[in-house]
DSSP file (Angstrom, degrees, kcal/mol; ACC not computed):
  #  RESIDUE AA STRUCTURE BP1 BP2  ACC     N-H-->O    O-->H-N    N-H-->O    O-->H-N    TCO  KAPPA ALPHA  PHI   PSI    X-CA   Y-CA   Z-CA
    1    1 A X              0   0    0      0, 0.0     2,-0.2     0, 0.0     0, 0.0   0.000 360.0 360.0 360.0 135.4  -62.5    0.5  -13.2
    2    2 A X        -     0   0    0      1,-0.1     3,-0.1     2,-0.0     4,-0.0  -0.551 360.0-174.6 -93.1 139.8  -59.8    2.0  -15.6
    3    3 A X        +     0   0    0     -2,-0.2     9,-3.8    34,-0.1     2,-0.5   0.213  61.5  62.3-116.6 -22.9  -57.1    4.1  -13.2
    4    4 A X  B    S-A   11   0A   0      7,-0.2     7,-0.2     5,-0.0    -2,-0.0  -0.946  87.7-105.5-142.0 155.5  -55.2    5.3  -15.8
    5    5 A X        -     0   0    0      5,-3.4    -2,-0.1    -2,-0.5     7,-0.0  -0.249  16.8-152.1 -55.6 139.8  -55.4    7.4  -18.8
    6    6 A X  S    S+     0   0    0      1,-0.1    -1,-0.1     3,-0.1    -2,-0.0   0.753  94.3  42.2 -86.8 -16.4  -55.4    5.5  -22.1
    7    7 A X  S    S+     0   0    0      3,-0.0    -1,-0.1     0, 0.0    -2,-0.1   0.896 135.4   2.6 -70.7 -70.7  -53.8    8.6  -23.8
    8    8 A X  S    S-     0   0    0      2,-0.0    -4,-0.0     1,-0.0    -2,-0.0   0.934  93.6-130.5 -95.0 -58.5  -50.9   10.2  -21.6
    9    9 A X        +     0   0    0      1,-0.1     2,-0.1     0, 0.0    -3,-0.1   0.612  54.1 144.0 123.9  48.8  -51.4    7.7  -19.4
   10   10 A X        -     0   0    0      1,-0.1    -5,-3.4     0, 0.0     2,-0.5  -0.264  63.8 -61.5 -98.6-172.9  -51.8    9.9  -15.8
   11   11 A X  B     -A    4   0A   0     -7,-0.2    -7,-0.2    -2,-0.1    -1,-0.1  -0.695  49.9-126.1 -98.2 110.8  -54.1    8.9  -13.1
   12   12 A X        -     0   0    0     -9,-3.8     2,-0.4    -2,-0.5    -1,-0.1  -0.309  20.7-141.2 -55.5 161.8  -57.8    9.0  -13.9
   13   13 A X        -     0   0    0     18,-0.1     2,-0.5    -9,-0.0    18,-0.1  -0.998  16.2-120.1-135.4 124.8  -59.6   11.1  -11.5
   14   14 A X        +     0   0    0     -2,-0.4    16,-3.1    16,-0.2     3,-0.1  -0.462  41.5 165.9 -54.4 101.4  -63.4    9.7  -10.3
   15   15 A X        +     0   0    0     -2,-0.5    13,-3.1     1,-0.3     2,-0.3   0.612  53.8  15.0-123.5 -11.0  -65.6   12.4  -11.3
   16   16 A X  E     -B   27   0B   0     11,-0.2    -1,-0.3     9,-0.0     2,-0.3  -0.881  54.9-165.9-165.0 148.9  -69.1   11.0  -11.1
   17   17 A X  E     -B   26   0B   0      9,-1.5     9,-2.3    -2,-0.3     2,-0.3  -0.861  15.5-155.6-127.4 155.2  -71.0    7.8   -9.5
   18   18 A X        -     0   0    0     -2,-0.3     2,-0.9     7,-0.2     7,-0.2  -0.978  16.9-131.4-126.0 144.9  -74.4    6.6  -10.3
   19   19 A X     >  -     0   0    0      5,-0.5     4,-1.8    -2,-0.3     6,-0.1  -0.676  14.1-155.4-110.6 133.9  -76.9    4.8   -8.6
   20   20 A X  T  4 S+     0   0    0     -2,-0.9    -1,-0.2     1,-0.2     5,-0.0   0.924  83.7  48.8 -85.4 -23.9  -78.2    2.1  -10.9
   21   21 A X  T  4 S+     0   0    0      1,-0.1    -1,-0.2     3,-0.1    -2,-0.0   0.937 129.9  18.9 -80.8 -22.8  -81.9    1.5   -9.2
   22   22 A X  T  4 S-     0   0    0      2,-0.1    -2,-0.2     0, 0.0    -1,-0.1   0.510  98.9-133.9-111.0 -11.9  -83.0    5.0   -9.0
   23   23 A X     <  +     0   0    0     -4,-1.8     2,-0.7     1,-0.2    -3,-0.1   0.844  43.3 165.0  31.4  75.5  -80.5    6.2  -11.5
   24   24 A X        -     0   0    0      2,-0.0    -5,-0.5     0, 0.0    -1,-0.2  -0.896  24.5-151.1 -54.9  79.0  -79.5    9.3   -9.2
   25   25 A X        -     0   0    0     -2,-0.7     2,-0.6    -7,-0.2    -7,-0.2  -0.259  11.4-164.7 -82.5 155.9  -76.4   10.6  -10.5
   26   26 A X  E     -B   17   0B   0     -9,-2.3    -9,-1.5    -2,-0.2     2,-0.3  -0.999   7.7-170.4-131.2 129.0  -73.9   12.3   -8.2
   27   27 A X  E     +B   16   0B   0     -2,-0.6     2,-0.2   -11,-0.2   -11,-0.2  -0.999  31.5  94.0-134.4 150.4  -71.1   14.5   -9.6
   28   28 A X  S    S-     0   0    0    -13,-3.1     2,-0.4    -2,-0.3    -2,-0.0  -0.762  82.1 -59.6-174.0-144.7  -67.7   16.2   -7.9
   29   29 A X        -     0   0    0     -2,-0.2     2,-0.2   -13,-0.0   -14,-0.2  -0.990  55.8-166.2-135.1 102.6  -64.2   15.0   -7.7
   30   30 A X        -     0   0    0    -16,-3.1     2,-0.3    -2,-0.4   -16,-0.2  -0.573  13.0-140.0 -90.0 164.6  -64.0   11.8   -5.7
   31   31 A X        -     0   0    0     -2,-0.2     2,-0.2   -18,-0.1   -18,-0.1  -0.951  15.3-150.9-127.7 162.0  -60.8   10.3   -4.4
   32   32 A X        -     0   0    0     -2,-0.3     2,-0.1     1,-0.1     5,-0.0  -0.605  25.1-108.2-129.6 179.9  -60.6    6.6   -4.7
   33   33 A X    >   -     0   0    0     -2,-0.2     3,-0.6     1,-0.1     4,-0.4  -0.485  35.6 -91.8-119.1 168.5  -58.6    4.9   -2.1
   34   34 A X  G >  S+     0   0    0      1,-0.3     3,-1.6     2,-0.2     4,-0.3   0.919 120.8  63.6 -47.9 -33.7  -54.6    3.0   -2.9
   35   35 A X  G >  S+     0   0    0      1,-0.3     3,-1.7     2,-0.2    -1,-0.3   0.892  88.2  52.6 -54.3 -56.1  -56.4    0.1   -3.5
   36   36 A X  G <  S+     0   0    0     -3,-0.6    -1,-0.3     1,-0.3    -2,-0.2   0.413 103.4  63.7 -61.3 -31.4  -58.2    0.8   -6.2
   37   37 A X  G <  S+     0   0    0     -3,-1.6     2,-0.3    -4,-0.4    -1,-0.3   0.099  76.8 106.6 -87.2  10.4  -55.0    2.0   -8.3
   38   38 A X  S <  S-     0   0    0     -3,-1.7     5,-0.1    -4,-0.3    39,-0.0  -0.651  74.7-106.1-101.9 150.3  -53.2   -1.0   -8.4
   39   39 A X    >>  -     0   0    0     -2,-0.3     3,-3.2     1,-0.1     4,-2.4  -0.187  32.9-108.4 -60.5 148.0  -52.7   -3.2  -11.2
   40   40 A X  T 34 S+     0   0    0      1,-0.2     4,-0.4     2,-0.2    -1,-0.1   0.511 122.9  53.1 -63.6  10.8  -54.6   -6.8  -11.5
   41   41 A X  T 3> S+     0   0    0      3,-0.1     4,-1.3     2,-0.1    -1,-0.2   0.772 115.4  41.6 -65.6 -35.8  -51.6   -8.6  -10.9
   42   42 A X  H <> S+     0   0    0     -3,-3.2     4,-3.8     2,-0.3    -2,-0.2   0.683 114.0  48.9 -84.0 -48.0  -51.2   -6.5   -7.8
   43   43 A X  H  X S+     0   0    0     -4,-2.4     4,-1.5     2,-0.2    -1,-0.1   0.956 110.5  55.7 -66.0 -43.1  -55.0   -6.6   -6.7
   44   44 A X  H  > S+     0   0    0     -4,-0.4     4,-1.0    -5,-0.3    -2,-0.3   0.884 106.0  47.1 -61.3 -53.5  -54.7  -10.2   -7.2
   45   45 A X  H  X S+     0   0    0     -4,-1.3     4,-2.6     2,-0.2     3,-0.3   0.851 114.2  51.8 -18.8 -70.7  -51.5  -10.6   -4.6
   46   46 A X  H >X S+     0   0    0     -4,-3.8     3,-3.8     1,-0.2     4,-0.7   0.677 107.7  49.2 -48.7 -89.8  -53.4   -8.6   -2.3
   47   47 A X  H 3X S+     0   0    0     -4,-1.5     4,-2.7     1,-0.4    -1,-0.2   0.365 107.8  53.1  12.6 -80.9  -56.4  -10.7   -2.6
   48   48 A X  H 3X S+     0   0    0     -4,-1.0     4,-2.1    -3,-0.3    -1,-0.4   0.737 113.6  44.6 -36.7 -47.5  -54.4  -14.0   -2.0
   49   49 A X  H <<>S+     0   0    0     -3,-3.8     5,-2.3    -4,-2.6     4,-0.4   0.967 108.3  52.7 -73.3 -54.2  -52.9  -12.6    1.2
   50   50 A X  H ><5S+     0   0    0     -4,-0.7     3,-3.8    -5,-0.3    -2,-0.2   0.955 117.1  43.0 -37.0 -63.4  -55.9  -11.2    2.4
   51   51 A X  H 3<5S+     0   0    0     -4,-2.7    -2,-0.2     1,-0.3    -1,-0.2   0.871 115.2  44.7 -45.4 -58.2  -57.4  -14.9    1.8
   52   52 A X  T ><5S-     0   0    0     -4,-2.1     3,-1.8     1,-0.1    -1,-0.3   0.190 115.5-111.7 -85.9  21.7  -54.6  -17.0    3.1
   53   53 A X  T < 5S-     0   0    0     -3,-3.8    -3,-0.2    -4,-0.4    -2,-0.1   0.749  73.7 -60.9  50.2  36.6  -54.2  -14.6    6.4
   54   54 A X  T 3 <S+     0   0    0     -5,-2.3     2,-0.8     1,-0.3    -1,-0.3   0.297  93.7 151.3  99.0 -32.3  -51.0  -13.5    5.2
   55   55 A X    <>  -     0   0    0     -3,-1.8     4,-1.1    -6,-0.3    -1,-0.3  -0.516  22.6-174.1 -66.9  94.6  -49.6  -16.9    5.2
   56   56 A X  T  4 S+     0   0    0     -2,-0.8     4,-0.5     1,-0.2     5,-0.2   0.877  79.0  56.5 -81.1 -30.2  -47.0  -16.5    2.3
   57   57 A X  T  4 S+     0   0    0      2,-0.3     4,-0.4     1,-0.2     3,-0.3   0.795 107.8  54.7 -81.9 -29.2  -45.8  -20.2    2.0
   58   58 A X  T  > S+     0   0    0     -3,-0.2     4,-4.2     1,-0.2    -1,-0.2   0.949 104.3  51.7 -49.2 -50.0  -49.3  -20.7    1.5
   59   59 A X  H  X S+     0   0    0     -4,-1.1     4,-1.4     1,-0.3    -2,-0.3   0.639 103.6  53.5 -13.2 -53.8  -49.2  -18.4   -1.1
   60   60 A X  H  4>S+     0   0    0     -4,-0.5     5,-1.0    -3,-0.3     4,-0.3   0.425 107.3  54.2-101.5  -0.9  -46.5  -20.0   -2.7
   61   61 A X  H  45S+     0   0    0     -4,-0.4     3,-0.3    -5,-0.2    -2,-0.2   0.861 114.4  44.4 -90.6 -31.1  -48.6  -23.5   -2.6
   62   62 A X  H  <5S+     0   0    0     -4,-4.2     2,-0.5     1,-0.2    -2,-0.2   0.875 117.9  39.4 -40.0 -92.0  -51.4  -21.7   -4.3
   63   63 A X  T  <5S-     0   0    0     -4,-1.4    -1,-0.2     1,-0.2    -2,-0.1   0.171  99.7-133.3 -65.5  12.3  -49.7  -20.1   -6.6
   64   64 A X  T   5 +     0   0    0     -2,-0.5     2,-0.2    -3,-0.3    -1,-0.2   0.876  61.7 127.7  41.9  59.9  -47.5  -22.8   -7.3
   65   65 A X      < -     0   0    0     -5,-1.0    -1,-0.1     1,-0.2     2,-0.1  -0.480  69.5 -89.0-134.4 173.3  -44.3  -20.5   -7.2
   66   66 A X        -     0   0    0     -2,-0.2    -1,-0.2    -3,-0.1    40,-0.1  -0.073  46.8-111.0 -93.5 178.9  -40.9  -20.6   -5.2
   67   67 A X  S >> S+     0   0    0      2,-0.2     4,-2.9     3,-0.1     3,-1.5   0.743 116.2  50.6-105.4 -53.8  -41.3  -18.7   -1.7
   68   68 A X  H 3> S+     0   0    0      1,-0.3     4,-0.6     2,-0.2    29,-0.1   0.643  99.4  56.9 -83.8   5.1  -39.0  -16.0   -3.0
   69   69 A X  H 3> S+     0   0    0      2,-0.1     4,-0.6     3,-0.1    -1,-0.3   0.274 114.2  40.9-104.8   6.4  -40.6  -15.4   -5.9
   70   70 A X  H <> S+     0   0    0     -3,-1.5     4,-3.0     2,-0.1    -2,-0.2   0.825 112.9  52.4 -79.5 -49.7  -44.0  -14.6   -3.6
   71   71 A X  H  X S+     0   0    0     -4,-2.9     4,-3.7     1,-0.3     5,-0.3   0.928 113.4  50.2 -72.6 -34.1  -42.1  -12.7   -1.0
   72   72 A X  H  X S+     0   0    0     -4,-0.6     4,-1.6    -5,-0.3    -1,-0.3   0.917 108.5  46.9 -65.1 -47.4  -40.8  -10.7   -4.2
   73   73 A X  H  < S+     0   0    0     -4,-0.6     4,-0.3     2,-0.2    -1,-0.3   0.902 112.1  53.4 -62.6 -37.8  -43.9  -10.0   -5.7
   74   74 A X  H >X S+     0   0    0     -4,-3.0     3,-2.2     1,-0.2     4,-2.1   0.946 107.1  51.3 -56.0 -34.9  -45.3   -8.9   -2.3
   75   75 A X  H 3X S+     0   0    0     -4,-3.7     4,-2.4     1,-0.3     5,-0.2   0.816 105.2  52.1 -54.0 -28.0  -42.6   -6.5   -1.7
   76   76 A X  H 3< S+     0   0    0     -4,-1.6    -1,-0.3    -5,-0.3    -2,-0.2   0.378 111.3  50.0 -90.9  18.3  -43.2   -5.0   -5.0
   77   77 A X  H <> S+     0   0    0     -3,-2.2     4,-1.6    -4,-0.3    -2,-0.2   0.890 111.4  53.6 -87.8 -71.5  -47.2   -4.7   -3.8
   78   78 A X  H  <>S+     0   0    0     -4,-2.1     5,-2.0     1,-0.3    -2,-0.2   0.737 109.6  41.7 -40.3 -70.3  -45.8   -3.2   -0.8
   79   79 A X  T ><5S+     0   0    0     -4,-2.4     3,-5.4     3,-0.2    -1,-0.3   0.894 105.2  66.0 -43.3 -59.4  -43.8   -0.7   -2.7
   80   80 A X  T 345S+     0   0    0      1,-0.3    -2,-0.2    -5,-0.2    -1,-0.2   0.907 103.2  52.1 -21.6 -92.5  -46.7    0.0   -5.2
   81   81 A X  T 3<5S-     0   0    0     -4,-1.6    -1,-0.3     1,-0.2    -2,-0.2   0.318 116.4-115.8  11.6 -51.9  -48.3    1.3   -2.4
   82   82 A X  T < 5S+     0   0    0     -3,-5.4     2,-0.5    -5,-0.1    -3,-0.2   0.531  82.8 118.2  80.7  24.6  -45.5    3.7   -1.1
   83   83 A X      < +     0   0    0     -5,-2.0     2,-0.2    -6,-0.2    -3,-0.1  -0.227  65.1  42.4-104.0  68.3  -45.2    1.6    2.0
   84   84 A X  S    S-     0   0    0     -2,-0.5     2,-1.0    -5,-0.2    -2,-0.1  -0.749  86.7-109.4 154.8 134.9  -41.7    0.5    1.7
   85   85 A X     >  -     0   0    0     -2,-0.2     4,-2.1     1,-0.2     3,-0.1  -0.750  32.1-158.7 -80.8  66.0  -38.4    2.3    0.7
   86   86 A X  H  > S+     0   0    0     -2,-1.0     4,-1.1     1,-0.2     5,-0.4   0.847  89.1  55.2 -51.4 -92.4  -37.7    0.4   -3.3
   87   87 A X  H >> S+     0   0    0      1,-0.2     4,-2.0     2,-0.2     3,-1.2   0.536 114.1  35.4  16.1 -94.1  -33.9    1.3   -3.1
   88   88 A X  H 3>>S+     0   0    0      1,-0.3     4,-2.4     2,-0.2     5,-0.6   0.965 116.2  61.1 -49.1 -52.0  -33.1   -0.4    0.3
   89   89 A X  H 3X5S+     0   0    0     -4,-2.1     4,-1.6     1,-0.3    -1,-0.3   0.771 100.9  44.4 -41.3 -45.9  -35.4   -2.8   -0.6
   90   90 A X  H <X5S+     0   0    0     -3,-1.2     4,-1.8    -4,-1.1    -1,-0.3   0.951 111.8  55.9 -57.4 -52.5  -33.7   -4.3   -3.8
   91   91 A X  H  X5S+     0   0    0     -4,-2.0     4,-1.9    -5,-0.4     3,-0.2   0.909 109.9  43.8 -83.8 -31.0  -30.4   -4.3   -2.2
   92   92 A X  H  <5S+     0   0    0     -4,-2.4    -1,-0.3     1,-0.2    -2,-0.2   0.904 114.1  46.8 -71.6 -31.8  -31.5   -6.5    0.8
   93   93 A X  H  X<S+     0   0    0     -4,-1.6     4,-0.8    -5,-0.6    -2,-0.2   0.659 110.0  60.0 -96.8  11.0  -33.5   -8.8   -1.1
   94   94 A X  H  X S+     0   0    0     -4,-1.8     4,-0.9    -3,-0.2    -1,-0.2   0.785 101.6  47.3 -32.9 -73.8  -30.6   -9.1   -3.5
   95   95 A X  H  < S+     0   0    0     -4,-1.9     2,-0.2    -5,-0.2    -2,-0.2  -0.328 112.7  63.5 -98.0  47.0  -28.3  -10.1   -1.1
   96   96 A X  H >> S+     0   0    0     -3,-0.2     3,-2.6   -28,-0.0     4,-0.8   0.556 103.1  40.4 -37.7-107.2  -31.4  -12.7   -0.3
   97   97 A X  H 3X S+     0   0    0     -4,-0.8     4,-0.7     1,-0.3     5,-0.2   0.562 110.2  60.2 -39.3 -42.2  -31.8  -14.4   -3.0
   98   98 A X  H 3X S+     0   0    0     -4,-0.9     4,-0.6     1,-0.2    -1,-0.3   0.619 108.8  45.3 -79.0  -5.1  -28.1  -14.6   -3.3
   99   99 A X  H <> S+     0   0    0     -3,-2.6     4,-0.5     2,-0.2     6,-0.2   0.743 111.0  55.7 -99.0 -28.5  -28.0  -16.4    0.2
  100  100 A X  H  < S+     0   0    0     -4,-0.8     6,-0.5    -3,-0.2    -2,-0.2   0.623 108.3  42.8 -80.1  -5.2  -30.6  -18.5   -0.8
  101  101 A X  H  < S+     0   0    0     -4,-0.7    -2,-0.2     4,-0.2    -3,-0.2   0.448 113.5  55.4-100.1 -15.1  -29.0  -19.7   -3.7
  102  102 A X  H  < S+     0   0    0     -4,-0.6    -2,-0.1    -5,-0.2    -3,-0.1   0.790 109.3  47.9 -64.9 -17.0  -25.6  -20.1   -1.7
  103  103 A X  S  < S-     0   0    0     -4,-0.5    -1,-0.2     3,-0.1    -2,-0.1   0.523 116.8-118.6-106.6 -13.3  -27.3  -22.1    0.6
  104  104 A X  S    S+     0   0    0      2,-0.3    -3,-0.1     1,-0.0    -4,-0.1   0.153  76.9 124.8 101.6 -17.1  -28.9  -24.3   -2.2
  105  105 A X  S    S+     0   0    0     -6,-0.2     2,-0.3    -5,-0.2    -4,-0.2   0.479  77.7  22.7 -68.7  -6.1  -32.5  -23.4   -1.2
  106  106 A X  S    S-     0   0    0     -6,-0.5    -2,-0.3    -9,-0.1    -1,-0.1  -0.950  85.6-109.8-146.9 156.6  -33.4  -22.2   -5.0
  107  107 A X     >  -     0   0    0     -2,-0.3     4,-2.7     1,-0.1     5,-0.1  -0.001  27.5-103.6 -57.4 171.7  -31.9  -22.9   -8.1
  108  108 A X  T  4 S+     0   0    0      2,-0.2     4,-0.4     1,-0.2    -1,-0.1   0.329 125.7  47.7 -57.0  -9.6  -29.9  -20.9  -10.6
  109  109 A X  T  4 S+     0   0    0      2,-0.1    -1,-0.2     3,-0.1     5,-0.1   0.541 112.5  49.8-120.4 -38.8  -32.6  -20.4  -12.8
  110  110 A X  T  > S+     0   0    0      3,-0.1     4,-2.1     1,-0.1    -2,-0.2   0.987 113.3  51.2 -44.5 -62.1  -34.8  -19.2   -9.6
  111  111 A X  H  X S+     0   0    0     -4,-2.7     4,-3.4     2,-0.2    -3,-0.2   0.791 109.4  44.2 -51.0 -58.4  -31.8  -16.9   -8.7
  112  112 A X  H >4 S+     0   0    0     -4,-0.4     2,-1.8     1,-0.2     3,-0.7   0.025 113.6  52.9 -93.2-148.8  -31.3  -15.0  -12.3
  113  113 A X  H 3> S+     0   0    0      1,-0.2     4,-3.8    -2,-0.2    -2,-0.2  -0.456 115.1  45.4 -21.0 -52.7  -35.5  -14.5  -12.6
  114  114 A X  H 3X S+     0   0    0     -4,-2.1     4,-1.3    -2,-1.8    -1,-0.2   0.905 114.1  47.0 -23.5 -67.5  -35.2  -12.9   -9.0
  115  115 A X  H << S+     0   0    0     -4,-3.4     4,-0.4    -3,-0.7    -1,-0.2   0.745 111.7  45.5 -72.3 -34.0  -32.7  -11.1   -9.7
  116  116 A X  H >> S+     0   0    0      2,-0.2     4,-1.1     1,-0.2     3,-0.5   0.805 108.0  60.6 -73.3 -34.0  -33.8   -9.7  -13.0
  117  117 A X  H 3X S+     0   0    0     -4,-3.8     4,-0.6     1,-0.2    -2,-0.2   0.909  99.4  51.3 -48.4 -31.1  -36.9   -9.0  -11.6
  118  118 A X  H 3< S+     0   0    0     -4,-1.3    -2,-0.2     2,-0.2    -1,-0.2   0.578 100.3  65.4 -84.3   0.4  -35.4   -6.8   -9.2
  119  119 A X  H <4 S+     0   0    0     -3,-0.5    -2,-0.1    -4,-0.4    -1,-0.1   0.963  95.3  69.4 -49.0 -90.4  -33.4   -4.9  -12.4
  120  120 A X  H  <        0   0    0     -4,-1.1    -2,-0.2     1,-0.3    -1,-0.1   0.308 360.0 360.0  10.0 -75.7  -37.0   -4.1  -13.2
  121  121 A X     <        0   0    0     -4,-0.6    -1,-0.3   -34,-0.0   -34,-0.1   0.121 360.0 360.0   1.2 360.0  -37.3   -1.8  -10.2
């Protein structure tokens, strides 16, 4: 289901549902739940967590990714969301990644994607 306008590019609003055996139609102003608004990169994350019970290092064996480039994309789920402060957030998992690259536990090349993702923000 499309969430956003393809013109200005606001938040579609759910204005009628149909029932495809009886073809019943129902019209108002629905509200559609957080879920629903997130992009399919986003959905998928969730998805993948759901599946793997959370289990992020699983996560990163699926998705055949570094562990801090999972935990980064959850946070930014998180955020999506509104559940999470984005600010604070960047500047601790900043100085993350930069302790995990002191510490040898990702590369330099890990390090500056991280870290340019979190530019992004």
């Amino acid at each position: 289901m499309p969430h956003e306008c393809p013109v200005c590019h606001e938040r579609l609003d759910v204005t009628g549902l149909a029932c495809p055996a009886c073809q019943t139609r129902i019209e108002g102003r629905f509200a559609i739940n957080e879920f629903a608004a997130l992009p399919p990169e986003q959905l998928e994350i969730l998805r993948l967590f759901v599946k793997t019970r959370g289990n992020l290092k699983e996560m990163e064996r699926i998705l055949g990714v570094s562990y801090p480039t999972v935990r980064a994309r959850f946070e930014t789920l998180l955020r999506s969301l509104g559940y999470e402060d984005a600010q604070e957030d960047v500047a601790e998992e900043r100085a993350m990644v930069l302790q995990q690259l002191e510490r040898g536990e990702i590369s330099a090349d890990e390090a500056a994607e991280l870290l340019r993702a979190l530019k992004k923000r």
